[in-house]
C-alpha positions in Angstrom: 21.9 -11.2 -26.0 18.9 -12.6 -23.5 21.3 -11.7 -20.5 21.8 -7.9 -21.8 18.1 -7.6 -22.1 16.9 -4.5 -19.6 13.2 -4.8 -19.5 11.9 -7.2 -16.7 8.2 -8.4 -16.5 6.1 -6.9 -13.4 3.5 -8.5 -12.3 1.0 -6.5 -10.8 -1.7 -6.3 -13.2 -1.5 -10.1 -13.8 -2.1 -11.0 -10.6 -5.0 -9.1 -10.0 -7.9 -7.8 -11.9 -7.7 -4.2 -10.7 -4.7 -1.9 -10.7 -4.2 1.9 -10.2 -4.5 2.9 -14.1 -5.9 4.6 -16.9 -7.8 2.2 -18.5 -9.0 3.5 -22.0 -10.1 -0.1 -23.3 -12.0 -2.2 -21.5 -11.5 -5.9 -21.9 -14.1 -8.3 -21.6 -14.2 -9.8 -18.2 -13.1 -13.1 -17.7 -13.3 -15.7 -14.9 -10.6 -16.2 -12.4 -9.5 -19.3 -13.9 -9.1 -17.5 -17.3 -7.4 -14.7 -15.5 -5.3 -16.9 -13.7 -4.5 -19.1 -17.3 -3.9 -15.8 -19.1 -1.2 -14.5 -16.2 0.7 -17.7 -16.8 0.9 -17.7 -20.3 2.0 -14.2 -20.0 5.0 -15.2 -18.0 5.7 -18.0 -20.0 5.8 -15.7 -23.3 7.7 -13.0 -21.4 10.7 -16.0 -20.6 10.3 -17.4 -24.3 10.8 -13.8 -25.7 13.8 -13.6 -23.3 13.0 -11.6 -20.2 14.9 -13.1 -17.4 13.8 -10.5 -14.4 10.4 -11.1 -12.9 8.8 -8.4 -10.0 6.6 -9.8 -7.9 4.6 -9.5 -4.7 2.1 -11.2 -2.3 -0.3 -7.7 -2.4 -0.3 -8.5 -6.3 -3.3 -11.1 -5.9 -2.0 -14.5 -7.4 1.3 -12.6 -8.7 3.0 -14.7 -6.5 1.7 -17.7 -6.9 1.9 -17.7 -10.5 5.8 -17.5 -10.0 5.9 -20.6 -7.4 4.3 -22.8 -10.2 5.9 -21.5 -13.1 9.8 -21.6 -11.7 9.4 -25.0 -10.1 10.9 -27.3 -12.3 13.0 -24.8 -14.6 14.6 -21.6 -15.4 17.6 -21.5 -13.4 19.4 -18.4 -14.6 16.0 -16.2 -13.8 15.6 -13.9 -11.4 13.1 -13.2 -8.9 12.1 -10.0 -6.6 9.7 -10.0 -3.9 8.7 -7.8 -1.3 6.8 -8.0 1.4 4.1 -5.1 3.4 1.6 -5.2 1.8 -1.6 -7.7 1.7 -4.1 -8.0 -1.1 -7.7 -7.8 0.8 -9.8 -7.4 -2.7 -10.6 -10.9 -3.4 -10.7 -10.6 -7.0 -13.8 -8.5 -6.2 -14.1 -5.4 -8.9 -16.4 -3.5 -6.6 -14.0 -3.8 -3.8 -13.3 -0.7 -1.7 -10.1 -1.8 -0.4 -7.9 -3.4 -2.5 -4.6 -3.7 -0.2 -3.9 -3.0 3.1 -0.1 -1.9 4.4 1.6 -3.1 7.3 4.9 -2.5 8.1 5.5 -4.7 11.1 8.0 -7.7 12.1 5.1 -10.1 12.0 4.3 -9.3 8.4 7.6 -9.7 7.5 7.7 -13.1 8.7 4.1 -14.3 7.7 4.8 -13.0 3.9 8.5 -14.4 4.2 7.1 -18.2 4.9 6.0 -18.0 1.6 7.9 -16.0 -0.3 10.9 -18.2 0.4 10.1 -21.0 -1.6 10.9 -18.8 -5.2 14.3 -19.7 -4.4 16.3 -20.7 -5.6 15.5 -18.3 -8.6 14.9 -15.5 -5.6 17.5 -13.1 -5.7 15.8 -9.7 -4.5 13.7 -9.3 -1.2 12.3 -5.5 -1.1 9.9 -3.7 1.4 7.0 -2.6 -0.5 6.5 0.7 -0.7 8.6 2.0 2.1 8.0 5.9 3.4 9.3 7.8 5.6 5.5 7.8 7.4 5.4 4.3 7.9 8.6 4.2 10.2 10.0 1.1 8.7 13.2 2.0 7.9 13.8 3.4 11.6 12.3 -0.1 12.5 15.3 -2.1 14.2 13.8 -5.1 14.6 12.5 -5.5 11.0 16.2 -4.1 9.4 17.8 -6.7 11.7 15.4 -9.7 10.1 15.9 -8.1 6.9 20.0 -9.0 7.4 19.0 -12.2 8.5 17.2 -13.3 5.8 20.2 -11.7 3.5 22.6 -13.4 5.1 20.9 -16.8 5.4 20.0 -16.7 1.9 22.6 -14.7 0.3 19.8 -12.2 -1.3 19.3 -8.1 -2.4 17.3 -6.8 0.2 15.8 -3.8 -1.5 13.1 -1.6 -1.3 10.6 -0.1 -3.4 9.2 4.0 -3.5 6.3 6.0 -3.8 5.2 9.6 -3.6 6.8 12.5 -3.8 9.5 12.2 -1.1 11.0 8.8 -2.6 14.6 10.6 -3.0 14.6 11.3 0.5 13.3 7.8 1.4 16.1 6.6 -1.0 18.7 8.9 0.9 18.1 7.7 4.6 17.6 3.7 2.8 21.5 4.2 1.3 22.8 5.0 5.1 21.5 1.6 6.4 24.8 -0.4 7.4 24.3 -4.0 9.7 27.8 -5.7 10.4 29.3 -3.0 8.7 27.9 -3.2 5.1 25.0 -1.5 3.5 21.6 -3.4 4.0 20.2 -2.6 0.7 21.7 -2.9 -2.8 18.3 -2.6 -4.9 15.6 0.2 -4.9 12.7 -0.1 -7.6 11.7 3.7 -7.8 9.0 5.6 -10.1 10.9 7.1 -13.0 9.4 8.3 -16.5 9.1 10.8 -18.9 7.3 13.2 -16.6 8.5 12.4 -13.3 12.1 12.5 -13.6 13.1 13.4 -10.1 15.7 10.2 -9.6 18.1 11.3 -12.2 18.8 13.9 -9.6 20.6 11.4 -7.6 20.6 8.1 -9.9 24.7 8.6 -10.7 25.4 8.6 -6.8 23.6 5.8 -5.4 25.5 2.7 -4.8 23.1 0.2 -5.9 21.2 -1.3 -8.6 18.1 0.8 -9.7 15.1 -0.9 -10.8 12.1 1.5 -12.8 8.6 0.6 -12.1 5.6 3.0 -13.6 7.5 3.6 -17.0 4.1 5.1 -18.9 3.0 7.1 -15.8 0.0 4.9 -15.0 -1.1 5.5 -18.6 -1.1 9.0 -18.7 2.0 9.3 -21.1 -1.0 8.0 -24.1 -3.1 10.7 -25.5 -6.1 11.7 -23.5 -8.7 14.1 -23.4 -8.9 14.3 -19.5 -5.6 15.6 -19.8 -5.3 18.4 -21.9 -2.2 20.3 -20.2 -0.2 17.3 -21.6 -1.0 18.2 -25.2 2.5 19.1 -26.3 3.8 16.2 -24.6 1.6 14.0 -26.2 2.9 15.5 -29.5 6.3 15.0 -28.6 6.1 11.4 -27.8 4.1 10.5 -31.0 6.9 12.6 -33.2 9.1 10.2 -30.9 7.0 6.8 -32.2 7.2 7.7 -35.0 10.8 8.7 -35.7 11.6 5.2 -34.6 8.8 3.2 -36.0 7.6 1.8 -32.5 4.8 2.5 -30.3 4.6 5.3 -27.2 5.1 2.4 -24.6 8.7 1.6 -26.2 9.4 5.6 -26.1 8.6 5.8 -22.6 10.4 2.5 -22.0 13.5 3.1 -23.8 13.5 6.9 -22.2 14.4 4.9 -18.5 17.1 2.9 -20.5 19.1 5.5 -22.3 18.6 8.7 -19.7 20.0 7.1 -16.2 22.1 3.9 -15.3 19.5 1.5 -14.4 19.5 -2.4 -14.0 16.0 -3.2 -15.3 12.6 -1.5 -16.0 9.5 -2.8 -15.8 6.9 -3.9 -18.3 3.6 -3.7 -17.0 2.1 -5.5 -19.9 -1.3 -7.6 -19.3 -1.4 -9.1 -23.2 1.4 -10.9 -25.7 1.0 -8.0 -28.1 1.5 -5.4 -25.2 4.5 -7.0 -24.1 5.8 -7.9 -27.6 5.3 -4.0 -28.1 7.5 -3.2 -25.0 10.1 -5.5 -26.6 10.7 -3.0 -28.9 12.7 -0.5 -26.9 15.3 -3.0 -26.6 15.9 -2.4 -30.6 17.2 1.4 -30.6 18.8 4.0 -28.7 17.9 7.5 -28.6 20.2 10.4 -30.7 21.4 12.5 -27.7 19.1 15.3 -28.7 15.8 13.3 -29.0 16.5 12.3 -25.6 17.3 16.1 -24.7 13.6 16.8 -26.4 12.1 14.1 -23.7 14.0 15.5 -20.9 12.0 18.9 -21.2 8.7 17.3 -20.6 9.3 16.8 -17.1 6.7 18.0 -14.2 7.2 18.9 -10.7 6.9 16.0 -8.4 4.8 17.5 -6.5 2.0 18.3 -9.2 3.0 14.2 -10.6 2.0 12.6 -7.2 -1.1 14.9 -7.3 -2.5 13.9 -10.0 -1.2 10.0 -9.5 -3.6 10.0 -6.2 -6.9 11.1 -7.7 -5.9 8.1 -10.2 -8.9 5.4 -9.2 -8.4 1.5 -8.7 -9.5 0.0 -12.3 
């Protein structure tokens, strides 16, 4: 059934030309109006194949624009995440130096939220992108106090989504977040995947939905010579393709699905056939001890967000 479906379409690479991957192909560049007609054909194809959640955001380039036109005149039962914090600065520029630029603040909020309003009705989740423990915002009264606003005007999620290392502790002082005597947020999209599987420490216990983003590490769960040290991991997931008849990304993807509770996880396809790939995880479930098998290929957080941050803009 379409409404049982678990994988959701993100939009990031969409949206914008460049994204923090491994890119082992490169495509042929195309002009901003083909980008821009390819990222809507995407989204149409992800709905016709029966994806119903869509993750977007204003730093994602014309991610969110793409959404305004696409849900205008249809699709009622989808729904729509959002954040807000972060703003693309690129320019669909490939030789950019800055690509995004993060800003916490109450302003922000209410500059992105102008805009992001208007995927309602189909908007159901508004997140903080990226929140940290550096960045102060969740300590921030005035923006937690908008944030309830805005849920309570609208009747929306507010959520929030994670990065680096310390995102269980983010997650942990997030859960604690009462105004008028309820918890603030009911949705966190966190980085979960075969090697970094530090939420399933605390996925059972949190009292909200979970959302995965960064399934296929960045890329770095395919085979690659740069990165040797995953060698047995690499055979491991192949053994895993195989076994089932479907490709690594519908391993990695169908890992999130069977080893925590989760909602949704995201799809970070840029192509019909990548996303017609991803499809596939929705069509088996792992034997207990395959999943076991997958479980063991884990990495230290510490050594994951390492590596993640020499990871270049591509």
């Amino acid at each position: 059934m379409i409404e049982d479906l678990k994988l959701g379409l993100g939009t990031a690479a969409i949206g914008r030309p460049q994204y923090i991957n491994i890119r082992q192909n490169r495509n042929e560049e195309h002009s901003l109006d083909t980008f821009k007609h390819n990222g809507s054909e995407l989204i149409h194809k992800a709905y016709d194949l029966g994806i119903r959640y869509f993750d977007t955001a204003p730093g994602y380039g014309m991610a969110e624009e793409l959404m305004l036109d696409w849900r205008k005149d249809h699709h009622p039962e989808v729904e729509i995440a959002t954040k807000w914090g972060y703003t693309y600065t690129a320019g669909f520029d490939p030789t950019a130096k800055i690509h995004e630029v993060k800003e916490h603040s109450l302003s922000k909020l209410n500059e992105q939220w102008k805009v992001s309003k208007h995927l309602a009705p189909q908007l159901k989740y508004y997140q903080i992108h990226s929140a940290t423990l550096e960045s102060g915002v969740l300590e921030n009264d005035a923006v937690l106090n908008r944030l309830n606003e805005i849920k309570e005007e609208y009747g929306l999620v507010i959520g929030l989504t994670t990065t680096g290392e310390n995102q269980l502790e983010v997650l942990q002082k997030a859960i604690e977040i009462e105004r008028n005597g309820s918890k603030l947020f009911g949705l966190f999209q966190v980085t979960y995947n075969v090697f970094d599987q530090s939420l399933a420490a605390v996925a059972k216990d949190l009292d909200a939905k979970l959302v995965i983003k960064e399934a296929m590490a960045n890329g770095r769960l395919f085979p690659n010579t740069r990165y040797l040290h995953y060698s047995k991991a690499y055979d491991t997931l192949e053994q895993m393709a195989e076994k089932y008849n479907v490709g690594i990304d519908a391993v990695a993807l169908r890992f999130c699905m069977d080893s925590i509770p989760i909602y949704k996880v995201l799809s970070g396809a840029i192509t019909n056939e990548q996303l017609t790939n991803n499809l596939q995880a929705e069509s088996f479930e792992f034997e207990e001890e395959d999943l076991d098998l997958l479980k063991y290929l884990h990495v230290s957080p510490q050594d994951y967000w390492a590596e993640r941050k020499r990871l270049s803009w591509n």
